[in-house]
Backbone as a ProteinNet text record, in pm:
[ID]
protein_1_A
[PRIMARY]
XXXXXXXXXXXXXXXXXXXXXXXXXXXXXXXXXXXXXXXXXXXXXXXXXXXXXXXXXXXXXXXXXX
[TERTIARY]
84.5	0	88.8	71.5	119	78.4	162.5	146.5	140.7	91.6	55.3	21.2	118.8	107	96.4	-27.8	-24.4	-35.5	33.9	69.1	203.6	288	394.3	506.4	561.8	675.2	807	909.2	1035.8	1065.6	1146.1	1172.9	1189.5	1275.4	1315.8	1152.7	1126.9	979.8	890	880.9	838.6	856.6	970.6	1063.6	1059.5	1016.4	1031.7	898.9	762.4	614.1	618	641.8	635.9	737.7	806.3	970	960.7	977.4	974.3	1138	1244.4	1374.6	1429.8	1365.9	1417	1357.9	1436.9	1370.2	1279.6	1218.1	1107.7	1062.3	950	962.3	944.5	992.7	1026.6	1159.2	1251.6	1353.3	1425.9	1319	1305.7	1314.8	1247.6	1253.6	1363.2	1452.6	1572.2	1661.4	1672.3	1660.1	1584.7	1451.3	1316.4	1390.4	1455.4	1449.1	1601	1698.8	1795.1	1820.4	1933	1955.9	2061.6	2055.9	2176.6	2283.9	2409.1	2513.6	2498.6	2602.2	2642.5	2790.3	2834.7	2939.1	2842.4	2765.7	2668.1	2687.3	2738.1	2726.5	2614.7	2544.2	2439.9	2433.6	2367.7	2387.1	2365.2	2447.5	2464.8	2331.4	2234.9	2134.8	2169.9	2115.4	2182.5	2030.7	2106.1	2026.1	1838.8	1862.9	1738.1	1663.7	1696	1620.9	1541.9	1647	1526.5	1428.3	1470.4	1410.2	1266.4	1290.7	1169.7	1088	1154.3	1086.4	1006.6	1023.8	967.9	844.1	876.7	780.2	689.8	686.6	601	550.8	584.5	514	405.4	354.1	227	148.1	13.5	-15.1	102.8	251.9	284.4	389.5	395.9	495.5	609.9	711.5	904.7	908.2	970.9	1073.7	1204.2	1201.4	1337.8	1447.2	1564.9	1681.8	1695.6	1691.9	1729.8	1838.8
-117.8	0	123.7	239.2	317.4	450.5	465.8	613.2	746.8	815.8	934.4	1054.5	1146.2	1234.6	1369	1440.2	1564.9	1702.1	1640	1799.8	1811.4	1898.4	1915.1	1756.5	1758.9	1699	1745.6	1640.8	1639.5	1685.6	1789.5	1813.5	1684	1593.2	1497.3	1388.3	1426.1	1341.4	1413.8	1547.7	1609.2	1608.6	1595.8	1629.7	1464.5	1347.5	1270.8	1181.4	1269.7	1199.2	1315.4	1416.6	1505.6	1528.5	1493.8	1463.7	1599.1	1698.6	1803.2	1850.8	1870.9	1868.7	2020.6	2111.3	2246.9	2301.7	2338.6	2458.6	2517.3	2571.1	2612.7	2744.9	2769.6	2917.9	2966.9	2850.6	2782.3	2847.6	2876.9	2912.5	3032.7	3133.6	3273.8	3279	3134.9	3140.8	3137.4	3073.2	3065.9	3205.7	3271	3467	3513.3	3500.7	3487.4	3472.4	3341.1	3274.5	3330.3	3434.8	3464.7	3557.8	3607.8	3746.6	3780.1	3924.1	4017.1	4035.3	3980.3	4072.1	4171	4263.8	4409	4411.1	4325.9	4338.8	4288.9	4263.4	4284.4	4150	3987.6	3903.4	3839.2	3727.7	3646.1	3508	3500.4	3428.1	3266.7	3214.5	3095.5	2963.5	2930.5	2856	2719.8	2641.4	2464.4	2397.4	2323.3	2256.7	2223.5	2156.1	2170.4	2312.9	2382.2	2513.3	2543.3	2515	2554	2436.6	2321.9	2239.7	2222.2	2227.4	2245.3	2406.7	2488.1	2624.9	2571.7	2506.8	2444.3	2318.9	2252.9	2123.7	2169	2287	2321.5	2488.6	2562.1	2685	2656.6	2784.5	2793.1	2910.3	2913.1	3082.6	3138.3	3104	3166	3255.4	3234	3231.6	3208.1	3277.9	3212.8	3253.7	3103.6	3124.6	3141.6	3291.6	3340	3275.4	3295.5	3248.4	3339.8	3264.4	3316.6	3384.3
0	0	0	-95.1	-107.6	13.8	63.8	165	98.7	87.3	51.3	189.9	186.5	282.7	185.1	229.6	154.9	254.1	375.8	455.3	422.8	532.6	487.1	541.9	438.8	475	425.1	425.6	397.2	203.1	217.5	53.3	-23.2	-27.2	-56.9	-137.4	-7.5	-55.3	-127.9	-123.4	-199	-351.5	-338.6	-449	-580.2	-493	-514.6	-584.1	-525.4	-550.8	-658.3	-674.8	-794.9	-902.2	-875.6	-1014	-1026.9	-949.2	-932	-836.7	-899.6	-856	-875	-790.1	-795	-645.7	-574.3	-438.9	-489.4	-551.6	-631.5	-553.5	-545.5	-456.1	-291.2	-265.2	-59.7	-60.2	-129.7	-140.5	-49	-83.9	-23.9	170.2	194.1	336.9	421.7	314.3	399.7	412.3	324	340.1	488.3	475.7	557.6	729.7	707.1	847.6	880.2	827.9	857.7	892.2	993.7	1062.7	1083.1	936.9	923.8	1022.2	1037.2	1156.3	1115.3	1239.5	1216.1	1084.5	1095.8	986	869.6	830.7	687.7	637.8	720.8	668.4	779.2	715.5	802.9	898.2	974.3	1059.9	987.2	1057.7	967	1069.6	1015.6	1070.2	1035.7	1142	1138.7	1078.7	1007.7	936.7	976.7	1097.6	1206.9	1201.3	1229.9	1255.8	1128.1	995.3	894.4	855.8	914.8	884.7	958.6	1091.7	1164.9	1117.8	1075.3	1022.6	929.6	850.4	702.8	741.3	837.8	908.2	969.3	1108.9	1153.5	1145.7	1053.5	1041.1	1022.8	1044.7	1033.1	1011.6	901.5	893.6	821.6	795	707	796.2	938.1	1021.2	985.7	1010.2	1003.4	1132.7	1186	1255.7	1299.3	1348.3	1353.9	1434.6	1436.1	1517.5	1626	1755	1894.3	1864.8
[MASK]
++++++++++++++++++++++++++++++++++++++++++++++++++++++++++++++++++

């Protein structure tokens, strides 16, 4: 039996039930979910953080970095 999940999940799987192989326009969030230093380069976010940003937003929410 085939599983079919149509909330959010994992890119991969996304990427994988739709042969659809481009960040496509999710892209922007990771801009979104990042925060400028004072020397004008950005904070570098761990893999997790955008990942759970991407799994559980909501409404269209980003979550920012502590």
């Amino acid at each position: 039996k085939k599983l079919e999940v149509w909330d959010k999940t994992c890119l991969c799987t996304h990427m994988r039930n739709f042969d659809c192989w481009t960040c496509g326009h999710y892209t922007y969030r990771l801009k979104d979910t990042s925060r400028k230093l004072e020397d004008g380069s950005y904070q570098l976010l761990s893999a997790e953080h955008i990942f759970r940003d991407y799994q559980f937003s909501k409404d269209g929410k980003v979550a920012l970095p502590d």
